[in-house]
N, C-alpha and C positions, 0 to 999 in steps of 0.2 A: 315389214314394220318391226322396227326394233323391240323388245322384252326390256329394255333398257327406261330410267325414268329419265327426260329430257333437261338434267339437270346442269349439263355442261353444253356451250356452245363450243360443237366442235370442228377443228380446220379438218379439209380431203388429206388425212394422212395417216393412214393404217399402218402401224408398226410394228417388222419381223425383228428383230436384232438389233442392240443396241451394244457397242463397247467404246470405251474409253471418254471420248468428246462426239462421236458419229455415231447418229442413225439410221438405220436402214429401213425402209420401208416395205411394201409387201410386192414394188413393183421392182424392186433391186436399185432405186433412185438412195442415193447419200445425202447426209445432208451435217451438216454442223451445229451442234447443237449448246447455242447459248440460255438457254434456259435451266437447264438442269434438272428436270422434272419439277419445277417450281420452286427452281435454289435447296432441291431435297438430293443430289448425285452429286453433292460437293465433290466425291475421287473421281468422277466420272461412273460412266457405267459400268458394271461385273469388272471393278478393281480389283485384282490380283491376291493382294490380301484380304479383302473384304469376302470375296468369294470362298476363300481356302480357309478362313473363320467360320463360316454357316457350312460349307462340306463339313469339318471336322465336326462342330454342334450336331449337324445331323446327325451325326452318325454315334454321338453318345444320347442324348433325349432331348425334344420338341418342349415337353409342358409337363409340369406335376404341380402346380400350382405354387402360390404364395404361403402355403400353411406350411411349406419347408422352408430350406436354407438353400438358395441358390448361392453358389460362390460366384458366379461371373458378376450377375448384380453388385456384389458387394466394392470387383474390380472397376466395374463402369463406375458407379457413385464415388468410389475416389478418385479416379481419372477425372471426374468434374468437379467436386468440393476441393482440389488441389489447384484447380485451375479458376476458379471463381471465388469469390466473395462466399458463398454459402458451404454448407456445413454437413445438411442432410439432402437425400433425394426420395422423391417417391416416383417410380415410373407408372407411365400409362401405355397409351396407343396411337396418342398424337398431340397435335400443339392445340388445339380447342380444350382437347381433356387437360392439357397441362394448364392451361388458365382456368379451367375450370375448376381445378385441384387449388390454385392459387386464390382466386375468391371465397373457396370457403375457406381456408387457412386464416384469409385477414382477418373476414367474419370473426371467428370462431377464438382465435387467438385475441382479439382488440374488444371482443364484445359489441363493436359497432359495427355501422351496417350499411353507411353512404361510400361509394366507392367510385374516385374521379379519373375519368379518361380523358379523352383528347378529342377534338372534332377531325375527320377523316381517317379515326386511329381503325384497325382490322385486330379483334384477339380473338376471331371463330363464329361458328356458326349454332352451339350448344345454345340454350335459353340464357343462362351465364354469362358465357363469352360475349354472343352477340348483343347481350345488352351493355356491354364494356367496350363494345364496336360503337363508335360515334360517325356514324352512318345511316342514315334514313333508310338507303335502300336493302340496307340489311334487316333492317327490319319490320319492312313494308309486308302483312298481308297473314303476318303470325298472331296479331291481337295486341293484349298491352307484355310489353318486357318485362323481365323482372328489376322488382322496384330500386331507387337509392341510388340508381347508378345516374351521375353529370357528367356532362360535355365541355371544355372550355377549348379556346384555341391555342392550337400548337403555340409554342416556346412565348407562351404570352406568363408572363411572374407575376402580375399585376391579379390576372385571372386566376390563377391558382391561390392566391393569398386571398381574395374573396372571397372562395368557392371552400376552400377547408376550414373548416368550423368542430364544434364538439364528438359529433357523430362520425366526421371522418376515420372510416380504418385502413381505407388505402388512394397512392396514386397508384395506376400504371399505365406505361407510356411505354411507346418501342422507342429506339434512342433514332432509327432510321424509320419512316411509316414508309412502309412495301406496299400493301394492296393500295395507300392511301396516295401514291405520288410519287415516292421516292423524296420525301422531305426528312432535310437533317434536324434534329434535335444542337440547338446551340450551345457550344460550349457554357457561359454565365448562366445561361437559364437552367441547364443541368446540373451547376455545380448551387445555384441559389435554393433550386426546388429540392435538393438534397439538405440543403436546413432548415426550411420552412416544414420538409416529413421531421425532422429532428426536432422542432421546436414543439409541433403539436402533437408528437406520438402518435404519428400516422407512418404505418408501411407502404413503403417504396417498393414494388412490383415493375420490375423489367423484362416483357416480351419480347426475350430473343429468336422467338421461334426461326425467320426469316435471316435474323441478322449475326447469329451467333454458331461456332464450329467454326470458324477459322474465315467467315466470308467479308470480313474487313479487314481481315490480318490481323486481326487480335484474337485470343479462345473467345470471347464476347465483346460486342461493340462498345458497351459501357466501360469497359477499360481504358478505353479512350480517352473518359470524360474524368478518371480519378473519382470516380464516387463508389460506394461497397452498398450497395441493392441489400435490402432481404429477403427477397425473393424472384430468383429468374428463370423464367420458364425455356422450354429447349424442346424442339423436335427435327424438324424436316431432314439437315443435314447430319444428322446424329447418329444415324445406322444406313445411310447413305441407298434411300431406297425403301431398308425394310418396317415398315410403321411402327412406331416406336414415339413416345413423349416424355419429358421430366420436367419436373419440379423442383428448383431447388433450394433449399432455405436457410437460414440462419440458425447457428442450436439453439440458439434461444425459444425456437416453434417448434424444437422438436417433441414435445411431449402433447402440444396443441394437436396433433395426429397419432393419435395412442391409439391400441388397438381398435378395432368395429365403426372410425373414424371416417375412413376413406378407404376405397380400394377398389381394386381393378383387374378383372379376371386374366388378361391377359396379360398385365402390365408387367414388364419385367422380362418379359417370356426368353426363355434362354437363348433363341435365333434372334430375335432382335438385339440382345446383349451380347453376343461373341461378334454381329456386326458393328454395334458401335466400341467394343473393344476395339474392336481392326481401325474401325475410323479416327479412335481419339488416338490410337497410336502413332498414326499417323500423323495427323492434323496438328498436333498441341508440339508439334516442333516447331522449334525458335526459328532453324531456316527455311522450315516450310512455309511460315507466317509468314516470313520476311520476301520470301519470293512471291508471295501472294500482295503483299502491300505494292511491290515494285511492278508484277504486271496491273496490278491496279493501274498505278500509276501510268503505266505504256499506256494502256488503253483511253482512260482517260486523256488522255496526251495527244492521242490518233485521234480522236472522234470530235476535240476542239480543234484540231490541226483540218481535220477532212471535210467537216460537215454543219460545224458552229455558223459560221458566214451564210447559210444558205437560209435561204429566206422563209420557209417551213420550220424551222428550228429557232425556237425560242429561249432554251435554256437547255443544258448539259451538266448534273449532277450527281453524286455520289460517295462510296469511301470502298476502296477497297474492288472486290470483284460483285457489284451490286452498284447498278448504272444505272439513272435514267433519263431519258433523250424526250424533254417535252416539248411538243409539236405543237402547233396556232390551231389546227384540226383534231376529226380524232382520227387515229391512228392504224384502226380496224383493218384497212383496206391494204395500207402499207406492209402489215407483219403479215399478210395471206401473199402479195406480190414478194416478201422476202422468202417466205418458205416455198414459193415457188421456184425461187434462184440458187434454195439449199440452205437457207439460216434460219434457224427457230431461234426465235426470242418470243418476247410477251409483253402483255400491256399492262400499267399497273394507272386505272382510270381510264380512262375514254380518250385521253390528250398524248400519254406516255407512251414511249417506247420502253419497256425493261428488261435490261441487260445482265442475266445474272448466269454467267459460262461456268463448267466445273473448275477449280480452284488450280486444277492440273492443266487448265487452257495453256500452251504454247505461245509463244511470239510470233512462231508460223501462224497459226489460227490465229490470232486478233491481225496480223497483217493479211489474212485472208475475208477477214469479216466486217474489219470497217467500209473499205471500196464495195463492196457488196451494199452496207446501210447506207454509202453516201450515192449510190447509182440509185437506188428506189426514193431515198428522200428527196433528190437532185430532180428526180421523174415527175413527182410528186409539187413539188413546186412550181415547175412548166406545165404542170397540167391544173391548177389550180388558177393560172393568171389569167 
């Protein structure tokens, strides 16, 4: 019996070594790995640079807390306020603490206290976040949430303009919803719901955790849309592995986090900053993105080409290298039959297939990995008639 709490439903796959886009199991079995640790190994695994960033860190100090002056901090927070709408950062330990950091900022900054999300939206699992999670099942079984926080439907205008009133101090919305489906936020309704926060002095909050670090080919998905956030949150692919969150804000909030405010024993910590130095160095290039938009694009291209027609597949969606393949069933059975064939991917809801490869995936590797989803989905349809 496991020492373990049974908090994650996990597939037969023990794992020795991992580099680049493959992992290796503990039975010497390979496999290809589109998942990413859950869109968190954007360079892939022990990236060359990312690696020879935490050796060096090591080998000058681990922690001495936030009541000094870290320089690497100061190098990551401009690496993102240069590359984003925002201004200031406060780091944490992960993408829940980074929304978590972002709700009370609205709070505390607007003096109000109602705060609108999204139905099937995911911002964590803290009392916080997950009450900004518009999801039942998230919050089945913990008592009542914390309070003020609404639900309206994705890319619905109509709903947003009822639901903000005096008391609103923020929306926040992922421009992509990952746990929730793989559903795109629309171009008009992003760029409307972006006046309607302007009209009523309400902050705009964009959870990039999942979507942001180069995984649509922009430094953040909201880039896309032409609109300047005041607040966006960032974790997974940040320090590509090493746990790590930010927050990042407009100056105008920056004195709304004045000393004894907020803080975070570990946030910051100098290994998970010399790693996301190595990542944004990498990442926030012009032809890195760009090669990232275009295998977007392959890929995308292949999996309407190979697998769209097939009668188990219902829709094919996406931006960037963040995919998802929804199915008439759910899907459970299919990503255990592909990891048996050698391809991790993941599900994002009970219907979805979600496709989310490191950023460094190859043309080889997606022309490896689509025949692979279209032989299990292809299986999957003959055996469902």
């Amino acid at each position: 019996m496991t020492a373990l709490f049974p908090t994650y439903k996990r597939f037969n796959l023990s794992v020795k070594r991992a580099s680049g886009t493959t992992v290796e199991d503990t039975e010497g079995k390979n496999y290809l790995d589109f998942g990413a640790g859950i869109g968190v190994c954007n360079l892939g695994h022990r990236h060359s640079d990312v690696q020879k960033a935490l050796e060096n860190q090591l080998n000058q100090y681990w922690h001495v807390s936030n009541l000094y002056h870290n320089p690497i901090q100061e190098k990551v927070a401009d690496w993102l306020a240069r590359h984003s709408s925002g201004d200031q950062v406060f780091f944490c330990n992960s993408g829940t603490e980074a929304n978590e950091a972002a709700i009370k900022l609205a709070r505390k900054a607007t003096g109000k206290n109602k705060i609108i999300s999204f139905q099937q939206s995911f911002h964590g699992r803290t009392f916080g976040s997950m009450a900004a999670t518009g999801q039942e099942k998230i919050h089945t079984g913990f008592g009542p949430v914390l309070e003020r926080f609404s639900y309206v439907p994705f890319n619905d205008i109509d709903a947003i303009k009822r639901a903000v009133d005096g008391e609103t101090a923020a929306v926040m919305m992922e421009m992509i919803q990952g746990e929730g489906g793989i559903h795109m936020a629309d171009f008009d309704f992003v760029q409307e719901l972006e006046q309607v926060c302007r009209q009523h002095d309400v902050l705009l909050i964009v959870d990039e955790i999942q979507t942001g670090i180069g995984r649509t080919g922009k430094p953040f998905a909201y880039q896309h849309y032409g609109i300047s956030p005041d607040v966006i949150t960032s974790a997974k692919g940040l320090a590509n592995g090493i746990p790590v969150g930010a927050m990042i804000a407009k100056k105008e909030l920056r004195d709304v986090f004045g000393p004894g405010s907020h803080g975070a024993t570990f946030g910051g910590n100098p290994l998970a900053m010399a790693a996301a130095e190595a990542v944004l160095n990498h990442v926030f290039q012009d032809d890195f993105l760009q090669a990232v938009t275009a295998k977007g694009e392959l890929l995308l291209n292949r999996l309407n080409a190979s697998i769209r027609q097939l009668p188990v597949v219902t829709s094919i969606r996406g931006k960037g290298l963040m995919i998802g393949i929804e199915c008439n069933q759910e899907v459970s059975s299919m990503i255990g039959k592909l990891i048996e064939k050698g391809l991790l991917v993941l599900s994002a809801g009970p219907n979805i297939i979600r496709l989310l490869p490191p950023l460094i995936v190859s043309e080889k590797e997606i022309d490896t990995a689509v025949p692979l989803l279209r032989d299990v989905l292809a299986a999957e349809a003959v055996h469902s008639q």
